[in-house]
N, C-alpha and C positions, 0 to 999 in steps of 0.2 A: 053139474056140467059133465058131459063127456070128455071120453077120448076118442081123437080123432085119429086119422093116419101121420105117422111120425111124430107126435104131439100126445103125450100120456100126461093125467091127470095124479098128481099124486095126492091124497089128503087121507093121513092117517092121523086119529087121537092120541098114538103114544110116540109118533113123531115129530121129530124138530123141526122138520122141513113140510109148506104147503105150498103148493105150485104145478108149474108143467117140467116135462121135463120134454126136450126137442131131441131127436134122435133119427138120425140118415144116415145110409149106406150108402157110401155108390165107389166103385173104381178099386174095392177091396181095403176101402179105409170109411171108417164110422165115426161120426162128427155127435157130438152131445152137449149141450149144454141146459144147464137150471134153470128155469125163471120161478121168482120167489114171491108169492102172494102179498109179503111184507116190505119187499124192495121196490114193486111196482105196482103198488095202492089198491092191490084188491087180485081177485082171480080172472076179472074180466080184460082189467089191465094189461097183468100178467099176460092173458092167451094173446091179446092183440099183440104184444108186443114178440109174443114167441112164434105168432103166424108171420107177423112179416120178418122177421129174421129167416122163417126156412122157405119164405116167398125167394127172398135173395140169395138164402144159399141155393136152393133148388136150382137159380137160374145161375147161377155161375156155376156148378155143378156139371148141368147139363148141355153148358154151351162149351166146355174145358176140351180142351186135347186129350186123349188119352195114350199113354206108350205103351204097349204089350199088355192092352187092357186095363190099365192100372193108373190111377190120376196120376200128373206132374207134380215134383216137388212144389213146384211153381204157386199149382191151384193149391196142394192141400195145404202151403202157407196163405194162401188168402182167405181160404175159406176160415183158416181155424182165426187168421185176424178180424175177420168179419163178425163171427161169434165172441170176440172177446169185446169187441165194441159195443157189441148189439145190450 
């Protein structure tokens, strides 16, 4: 499997961790979160589950207010709840 945009493949042999790892800029703050090949039944799983989490962060993202360029307390609390859910 690839990597795609915002969406890195990580699978190394002498690491502990195999998964994606999700990864967005926007507003001068940077969102990241891990998805684990072993937590969500496989890599296929995994991606699906890390594409629609940056499906929803993208769109709350993109639809936010911005103040002096720069996201709201507001969004960059939802968004970072939204990935701890996801």
């Amino acid at each position: 499997m690839k990597s795609k945009p915002n969406l890195t493949r990580f699978t190394y042999d002498t690491a502990a961790f195999e998964g994606w790892r999700l990864c967005i800029s926007r507003g001068g703050k940077t969102f990241t979160k891990y998805y684990s090949d072993k937590r969500y039944g496989g890599p296929r799983k995994a991606l699906k589950q890390a594409e629609a989490s940056l499906d929803s962060l993208k769109e709350l993202l993109d639809s936010s207010r911005k103040v002096n360029g720069k996201l709201s307390q507001t969004t960059v609390k939802k968004a970072e709840k939204l990935l701890k859910e996801a």
